[in-house]
TORKOL-4160 file (C-alpha; in steps of 0.2 Angstrom, whole numbers, padded with zeros to 4 digits, m for minus):
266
<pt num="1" X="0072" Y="m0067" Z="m0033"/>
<pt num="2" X="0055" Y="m0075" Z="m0037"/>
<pt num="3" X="0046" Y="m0063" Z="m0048"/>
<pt num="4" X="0030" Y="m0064" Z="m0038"/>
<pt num="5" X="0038" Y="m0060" Z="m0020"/>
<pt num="6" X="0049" Y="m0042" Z="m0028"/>
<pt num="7" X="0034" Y="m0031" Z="m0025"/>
<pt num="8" X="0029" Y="m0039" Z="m0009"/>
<pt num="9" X="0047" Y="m0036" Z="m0004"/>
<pt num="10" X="0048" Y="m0019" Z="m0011"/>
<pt num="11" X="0034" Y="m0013" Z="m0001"/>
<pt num="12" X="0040" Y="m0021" Z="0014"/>
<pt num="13" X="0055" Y="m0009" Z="0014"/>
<pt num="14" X="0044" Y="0006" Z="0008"/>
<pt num="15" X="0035" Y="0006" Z="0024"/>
<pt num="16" X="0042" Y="m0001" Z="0041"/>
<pt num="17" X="0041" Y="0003" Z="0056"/>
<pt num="18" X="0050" Y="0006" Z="0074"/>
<pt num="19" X="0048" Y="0004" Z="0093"/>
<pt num="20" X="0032" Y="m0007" Z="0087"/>
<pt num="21" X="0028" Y="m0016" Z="0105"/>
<pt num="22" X="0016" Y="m0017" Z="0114"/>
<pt num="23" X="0017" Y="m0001" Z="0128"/>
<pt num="24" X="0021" Y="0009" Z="0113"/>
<pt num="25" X="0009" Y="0026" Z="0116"/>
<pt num="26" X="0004" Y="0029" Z="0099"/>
<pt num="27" X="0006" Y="0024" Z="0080"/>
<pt num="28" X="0012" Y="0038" Z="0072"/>
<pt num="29" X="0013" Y="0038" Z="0050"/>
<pt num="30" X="0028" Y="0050" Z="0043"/>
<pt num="31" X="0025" Y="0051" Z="0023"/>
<pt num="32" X="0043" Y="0055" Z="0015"/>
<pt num="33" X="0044" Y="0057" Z="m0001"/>
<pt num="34" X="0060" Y="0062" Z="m0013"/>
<pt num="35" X="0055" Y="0076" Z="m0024"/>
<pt num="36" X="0067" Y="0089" Z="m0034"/>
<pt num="37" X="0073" Y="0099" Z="m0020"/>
<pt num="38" X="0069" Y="0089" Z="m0006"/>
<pt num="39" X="0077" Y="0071" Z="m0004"/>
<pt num="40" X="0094" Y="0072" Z="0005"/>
<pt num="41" X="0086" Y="0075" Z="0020"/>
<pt num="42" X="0077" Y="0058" Z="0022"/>
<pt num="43" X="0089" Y="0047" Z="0031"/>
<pt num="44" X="0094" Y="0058" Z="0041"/>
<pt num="45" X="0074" Y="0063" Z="0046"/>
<pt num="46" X="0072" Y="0047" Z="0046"/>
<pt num="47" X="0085" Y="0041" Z="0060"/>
<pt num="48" X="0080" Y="0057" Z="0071"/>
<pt num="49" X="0061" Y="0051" Z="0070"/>
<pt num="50" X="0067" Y="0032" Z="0075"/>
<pt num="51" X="0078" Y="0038" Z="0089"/>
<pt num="52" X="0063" Y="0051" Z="0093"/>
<pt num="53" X="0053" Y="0033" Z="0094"/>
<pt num="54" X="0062" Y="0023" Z="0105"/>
<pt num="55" X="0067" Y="0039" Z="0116"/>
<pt num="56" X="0047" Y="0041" Z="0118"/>
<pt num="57" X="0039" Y="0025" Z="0116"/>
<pt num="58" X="0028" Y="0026" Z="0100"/>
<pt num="59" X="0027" Y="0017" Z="0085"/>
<pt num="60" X="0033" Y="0026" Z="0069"/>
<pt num="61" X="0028" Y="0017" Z="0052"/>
<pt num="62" X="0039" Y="0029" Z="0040"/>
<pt num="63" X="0035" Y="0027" Z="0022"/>
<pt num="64" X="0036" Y="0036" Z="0004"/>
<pt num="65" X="0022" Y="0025" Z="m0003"/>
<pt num="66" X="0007" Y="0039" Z="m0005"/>
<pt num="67" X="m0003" Y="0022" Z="m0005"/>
<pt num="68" X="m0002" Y="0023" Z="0014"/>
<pt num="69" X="m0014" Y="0036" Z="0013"/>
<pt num="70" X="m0029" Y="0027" Z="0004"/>
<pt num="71" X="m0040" Y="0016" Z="0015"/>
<pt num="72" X="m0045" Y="0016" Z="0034"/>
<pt num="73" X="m0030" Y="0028" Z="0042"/>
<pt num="74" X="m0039" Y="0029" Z="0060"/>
<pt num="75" X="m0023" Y="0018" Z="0070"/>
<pt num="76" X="m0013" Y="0034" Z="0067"/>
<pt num="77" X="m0015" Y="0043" Z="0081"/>
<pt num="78" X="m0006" Y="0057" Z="0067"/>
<pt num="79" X="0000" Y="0059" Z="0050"/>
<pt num="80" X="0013" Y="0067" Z="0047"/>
<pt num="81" X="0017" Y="0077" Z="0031"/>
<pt num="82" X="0036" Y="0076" Z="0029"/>
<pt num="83" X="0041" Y="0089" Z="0015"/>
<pt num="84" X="0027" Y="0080" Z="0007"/>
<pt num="85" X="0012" Y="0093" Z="m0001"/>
<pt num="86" X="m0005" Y="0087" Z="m0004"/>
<pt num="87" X="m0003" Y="0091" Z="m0021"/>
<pt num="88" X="0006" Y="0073" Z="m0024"/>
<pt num="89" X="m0010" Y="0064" Z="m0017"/>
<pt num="90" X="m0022" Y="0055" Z="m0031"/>
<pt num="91" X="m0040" Y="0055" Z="m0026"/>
<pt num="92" X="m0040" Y="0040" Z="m0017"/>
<pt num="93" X="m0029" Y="0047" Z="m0006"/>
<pt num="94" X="m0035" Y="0063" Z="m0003"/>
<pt num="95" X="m0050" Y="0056" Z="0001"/>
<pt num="96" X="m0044" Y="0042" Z="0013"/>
<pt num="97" X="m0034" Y="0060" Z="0021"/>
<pt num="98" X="m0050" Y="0071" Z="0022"/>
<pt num="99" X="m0058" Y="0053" Z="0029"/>
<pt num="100" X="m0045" Y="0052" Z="0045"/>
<pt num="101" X="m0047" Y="0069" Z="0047"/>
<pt num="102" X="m0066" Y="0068" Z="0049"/>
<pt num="103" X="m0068" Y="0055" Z="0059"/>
<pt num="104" X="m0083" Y="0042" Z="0059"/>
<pt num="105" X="m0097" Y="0047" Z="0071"/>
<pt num="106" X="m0094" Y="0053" Z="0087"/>
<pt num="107" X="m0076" Y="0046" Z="0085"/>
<pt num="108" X="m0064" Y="0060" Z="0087"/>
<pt num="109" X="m0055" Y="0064" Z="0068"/>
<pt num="110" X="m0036" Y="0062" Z="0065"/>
<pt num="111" X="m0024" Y="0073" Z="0066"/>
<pt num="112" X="m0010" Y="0082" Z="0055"/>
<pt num="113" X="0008" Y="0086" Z="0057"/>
<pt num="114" X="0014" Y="0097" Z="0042"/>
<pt num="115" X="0032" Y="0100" Z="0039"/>
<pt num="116" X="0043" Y="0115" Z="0029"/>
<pt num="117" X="0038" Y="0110" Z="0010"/>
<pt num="118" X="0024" Y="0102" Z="0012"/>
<pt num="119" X="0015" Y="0117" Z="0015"/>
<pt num="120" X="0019" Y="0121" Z="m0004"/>
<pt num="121" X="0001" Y="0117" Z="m0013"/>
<pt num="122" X="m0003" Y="0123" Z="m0032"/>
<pt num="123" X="m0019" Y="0133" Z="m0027"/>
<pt num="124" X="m0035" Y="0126" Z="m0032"/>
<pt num="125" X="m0027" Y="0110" Z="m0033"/>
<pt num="126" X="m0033" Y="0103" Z="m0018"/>
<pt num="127" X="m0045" Y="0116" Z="m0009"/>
<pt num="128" X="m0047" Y="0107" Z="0006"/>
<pt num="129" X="m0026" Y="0104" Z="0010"/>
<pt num="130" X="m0025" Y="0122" Z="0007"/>
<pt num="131" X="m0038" Y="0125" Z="0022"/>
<pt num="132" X="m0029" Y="0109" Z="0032"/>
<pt num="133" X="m0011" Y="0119" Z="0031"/>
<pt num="134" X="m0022" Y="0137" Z="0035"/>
<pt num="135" X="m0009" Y="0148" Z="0024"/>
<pt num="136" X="m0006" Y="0148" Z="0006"/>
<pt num="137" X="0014" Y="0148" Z="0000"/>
<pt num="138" X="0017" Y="0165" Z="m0009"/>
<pt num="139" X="0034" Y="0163" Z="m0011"/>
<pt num="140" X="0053" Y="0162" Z="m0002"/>
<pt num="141" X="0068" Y="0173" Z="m0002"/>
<pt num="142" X="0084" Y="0164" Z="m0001"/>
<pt num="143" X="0092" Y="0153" Z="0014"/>
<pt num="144" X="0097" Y="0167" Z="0027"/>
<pt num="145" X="0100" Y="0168" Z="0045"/>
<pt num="146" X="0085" Y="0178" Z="0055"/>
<pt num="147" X="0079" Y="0179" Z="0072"/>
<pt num="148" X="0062" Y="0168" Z="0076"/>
<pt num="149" X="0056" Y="0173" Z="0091"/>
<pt num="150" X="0041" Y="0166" Z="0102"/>
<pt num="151" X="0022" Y="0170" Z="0100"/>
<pt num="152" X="0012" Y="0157" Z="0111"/>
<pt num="153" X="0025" Y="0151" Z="0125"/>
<pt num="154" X="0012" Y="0140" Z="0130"/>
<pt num="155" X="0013" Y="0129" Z="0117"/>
<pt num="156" X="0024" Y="0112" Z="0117"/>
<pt num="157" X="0032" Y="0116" Z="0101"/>
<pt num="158" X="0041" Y="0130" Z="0110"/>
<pt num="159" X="0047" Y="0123" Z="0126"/>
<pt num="160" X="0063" Y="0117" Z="0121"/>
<pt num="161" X="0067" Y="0133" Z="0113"/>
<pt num="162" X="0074" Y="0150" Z="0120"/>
<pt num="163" X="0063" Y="0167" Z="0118"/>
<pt num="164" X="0072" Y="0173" Z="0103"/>
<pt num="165" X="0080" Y="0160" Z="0092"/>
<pt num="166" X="0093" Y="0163" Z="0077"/>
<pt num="167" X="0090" Y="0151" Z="0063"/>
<pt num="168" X="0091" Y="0147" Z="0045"/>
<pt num="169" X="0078" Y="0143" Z="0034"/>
<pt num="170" X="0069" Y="0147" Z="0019"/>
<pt num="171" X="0058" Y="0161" Z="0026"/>
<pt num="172" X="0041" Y="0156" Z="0017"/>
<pt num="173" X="0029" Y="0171" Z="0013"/>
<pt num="174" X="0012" Y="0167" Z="0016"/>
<pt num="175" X="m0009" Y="0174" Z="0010"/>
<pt num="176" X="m0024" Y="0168" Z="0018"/>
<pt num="177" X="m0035" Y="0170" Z="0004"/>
<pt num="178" X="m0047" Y="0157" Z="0014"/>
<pt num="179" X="m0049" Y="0166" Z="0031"/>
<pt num="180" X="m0042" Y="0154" Z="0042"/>
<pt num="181" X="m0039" Y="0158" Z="0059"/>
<pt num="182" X="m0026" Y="0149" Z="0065"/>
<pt num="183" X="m0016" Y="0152" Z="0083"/>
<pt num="184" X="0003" Y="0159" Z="0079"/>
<pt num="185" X="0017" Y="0151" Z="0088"/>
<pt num="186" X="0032" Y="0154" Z="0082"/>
<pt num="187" X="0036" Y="0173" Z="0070"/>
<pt num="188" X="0051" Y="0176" Z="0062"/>
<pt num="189" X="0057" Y="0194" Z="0062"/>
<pt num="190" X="0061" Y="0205" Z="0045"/>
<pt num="191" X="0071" Y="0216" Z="0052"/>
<pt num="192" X="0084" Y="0202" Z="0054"/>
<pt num="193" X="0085" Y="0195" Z="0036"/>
<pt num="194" X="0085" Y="0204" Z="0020"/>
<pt num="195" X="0065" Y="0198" Z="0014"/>
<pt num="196" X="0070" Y="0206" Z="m0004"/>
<pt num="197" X="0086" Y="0193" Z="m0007"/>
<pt num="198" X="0081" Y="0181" Z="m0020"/>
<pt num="199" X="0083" Y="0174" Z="m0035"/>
<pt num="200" X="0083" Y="0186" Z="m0056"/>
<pt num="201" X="0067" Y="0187" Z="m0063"/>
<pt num="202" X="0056" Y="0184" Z="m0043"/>
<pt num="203" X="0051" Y="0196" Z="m0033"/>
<pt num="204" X="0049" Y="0194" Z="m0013"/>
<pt num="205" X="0043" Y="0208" Z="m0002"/>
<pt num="206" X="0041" Y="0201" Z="0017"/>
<pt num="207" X="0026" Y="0200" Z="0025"/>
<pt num="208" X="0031" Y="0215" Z="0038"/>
<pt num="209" X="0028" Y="0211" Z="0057"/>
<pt num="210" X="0016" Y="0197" Z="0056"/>
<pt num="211" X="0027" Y="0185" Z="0047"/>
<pt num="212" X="0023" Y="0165" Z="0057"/>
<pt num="213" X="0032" Y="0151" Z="0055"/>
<pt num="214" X="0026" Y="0140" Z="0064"/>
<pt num="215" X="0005" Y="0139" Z="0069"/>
<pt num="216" X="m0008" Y="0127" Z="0075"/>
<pt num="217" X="m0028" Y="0124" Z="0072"/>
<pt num="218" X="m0041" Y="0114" Z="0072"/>
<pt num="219" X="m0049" Y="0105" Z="0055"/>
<pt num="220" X="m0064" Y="0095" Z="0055"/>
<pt num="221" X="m0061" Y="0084" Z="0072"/>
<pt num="222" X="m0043" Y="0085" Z="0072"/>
<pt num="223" X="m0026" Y="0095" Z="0078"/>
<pt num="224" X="m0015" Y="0100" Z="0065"/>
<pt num="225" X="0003" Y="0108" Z="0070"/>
<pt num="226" X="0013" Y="0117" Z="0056"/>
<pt num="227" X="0030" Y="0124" Z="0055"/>
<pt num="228" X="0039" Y="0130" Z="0039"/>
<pt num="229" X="0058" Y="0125" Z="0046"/>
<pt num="230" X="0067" Y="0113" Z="0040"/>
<pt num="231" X="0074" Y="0115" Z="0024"/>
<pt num="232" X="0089" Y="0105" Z="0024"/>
<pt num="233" X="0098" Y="0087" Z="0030"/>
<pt num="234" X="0108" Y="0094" Z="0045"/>
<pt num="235" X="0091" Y="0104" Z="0053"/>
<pt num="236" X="0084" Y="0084" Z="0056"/>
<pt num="237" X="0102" Y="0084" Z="0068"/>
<pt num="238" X="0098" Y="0101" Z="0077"/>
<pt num="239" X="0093" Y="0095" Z="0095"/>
<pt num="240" X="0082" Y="0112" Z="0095"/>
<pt num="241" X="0073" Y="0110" Z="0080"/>
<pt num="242" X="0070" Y="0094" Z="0085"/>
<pt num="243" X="0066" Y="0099" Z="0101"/>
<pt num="244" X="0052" Y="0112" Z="0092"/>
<pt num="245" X="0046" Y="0095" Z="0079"/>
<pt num="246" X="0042" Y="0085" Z="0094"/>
<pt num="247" X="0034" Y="0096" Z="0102"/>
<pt num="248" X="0022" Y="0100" Z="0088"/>
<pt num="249" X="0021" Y="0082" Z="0087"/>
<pt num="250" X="0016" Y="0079" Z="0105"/>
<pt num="251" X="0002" Y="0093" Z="0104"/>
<pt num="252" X="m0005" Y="0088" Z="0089"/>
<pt num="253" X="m0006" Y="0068" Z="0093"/>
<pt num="254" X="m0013" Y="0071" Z="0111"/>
<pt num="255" X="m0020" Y="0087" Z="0112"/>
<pt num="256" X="m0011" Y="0091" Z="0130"/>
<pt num="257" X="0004" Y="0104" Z="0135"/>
<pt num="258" X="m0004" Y="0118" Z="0135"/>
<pt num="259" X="m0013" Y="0126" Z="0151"/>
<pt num="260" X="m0028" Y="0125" Z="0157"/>
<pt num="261" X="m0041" Y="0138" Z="0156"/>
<pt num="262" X="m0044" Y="0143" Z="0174"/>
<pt num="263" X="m0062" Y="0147" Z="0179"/>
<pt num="264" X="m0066" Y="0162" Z="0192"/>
<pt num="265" X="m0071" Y="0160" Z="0205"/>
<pt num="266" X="m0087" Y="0174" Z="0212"/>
């Protein structure tokens, strides 16, 4: 191959994209990258998010180039934050991230889809991801089975699933040493796992009745939807949890699902 046309060709297949036509509702960017524990679950995200494309009619550019991020990200109607953590930006690209989320003007920011590890930020790293996420990673027992069970039924992330759920994750423990409000969606109960199993030498106590999984907010002009699920390959074939993603997806990218506030009336 002609030595100057590899890179070209390289990036080319570092970040495509599907269902790009013309009635497509949105762009929506999916940064996957592999890192040490998380990488065999890419192809298999990655044909769930394409099927999720056609089936919905948006365009999904899917990349594990970071380079996406640098520059003029405003045709994204979100980014998506695949087991990705902010703490593997460089400072071209957390500016180009903290830029979409700000927006220019009057314009309306970005907004943020953060998925399971990319929650995981080295604190002081990045002090502004750690506010974008809204909870700092303390630390995870091992993979067990629990009960998650609903917080905010009036959020699209939950429609597609029953009241109580029984699932298996890593059940993050999270601090909020910045104060962030953010609304709870989805909590998982500690009575149905053992908070304490992990690994010699670490030390996990459960964060009691308050334990959320999943939670959304508002940063700068944007929506940003969180969940901690998804841990492994064959959670990105679970028509539930995909049922869940989406729905976070949905809400984030156009704001809309959720009720509206009803004014009384004298």
């Amino acid at each position: 191959m002609n030595k100057l046309l590899a890179p070209l060709v390289l990036a080319a297949a570092a970040l495509t994209s599907t269902a790009a036509h013309a009635d497509a509702q949105f762009s929506l960017l999916v940064v996957a990258i592999p890192t040490r524990y998380h990488y065999e679950y890419i192809p298999v995200a990655r044909e769930s998010f394409e099927r999720m494309a056609k089936l919905h009619s948006f365009e999904l550019v899917w990349t594990a180039q970071l380079q996406a991020l640098e520059g003029n990200l405003s045709k994204y109607a979100a980014v998506v934050f695949l087991n990705t953590s902010g703490e593997e930006l460089n400072e071209a690209q957390r500016q180009g991230v903290e830029a979409y989320m700000k927006g220019k003007g009057d314009a309306a920011g970005g907004n943020a889809v953060i998925v399971h590890r990319a929650i995981i930020s080295k604190p002081g790293v990045w002090p502004w991801y750690e506010k974008l996420v809204g909870r700092s990673f303390k630390i995870h027992p091992m993979l067990q089975s629990a009960v998650v069970h609903t917080v905010d039924a009036s959020h699209p992330a939950t429609f597609g699933l029953p009241p109580r759920w029984i699932w298996s994750d890593e059940w993050y423990e999270f601090t909020n040493p910045n104060g962030v409000k953010v609304n709870p969606i989805l909590n998982v109960d500690e009575r149905s796992y053992d908070p304490t199993k992990i690994w010699p030498g670490q030390t996990a106590t459960g964060m009691g009745a308050d334990h959320p999984v999943a939670w959304s907010h508002t940063v700068e002009k944007g929506r940003v939807f969180v969940t901690a699920l998804g841990h492994n390959a064959e959670m990105y074939k679970d028509p539930t949890y995909l049922g869940h993603l989406w729905g976070g997806l949905y809400w984030a990218v156009t704001g809309r699902g959720q009720p509206l506030a009803v004014t009384a009336t004298p």
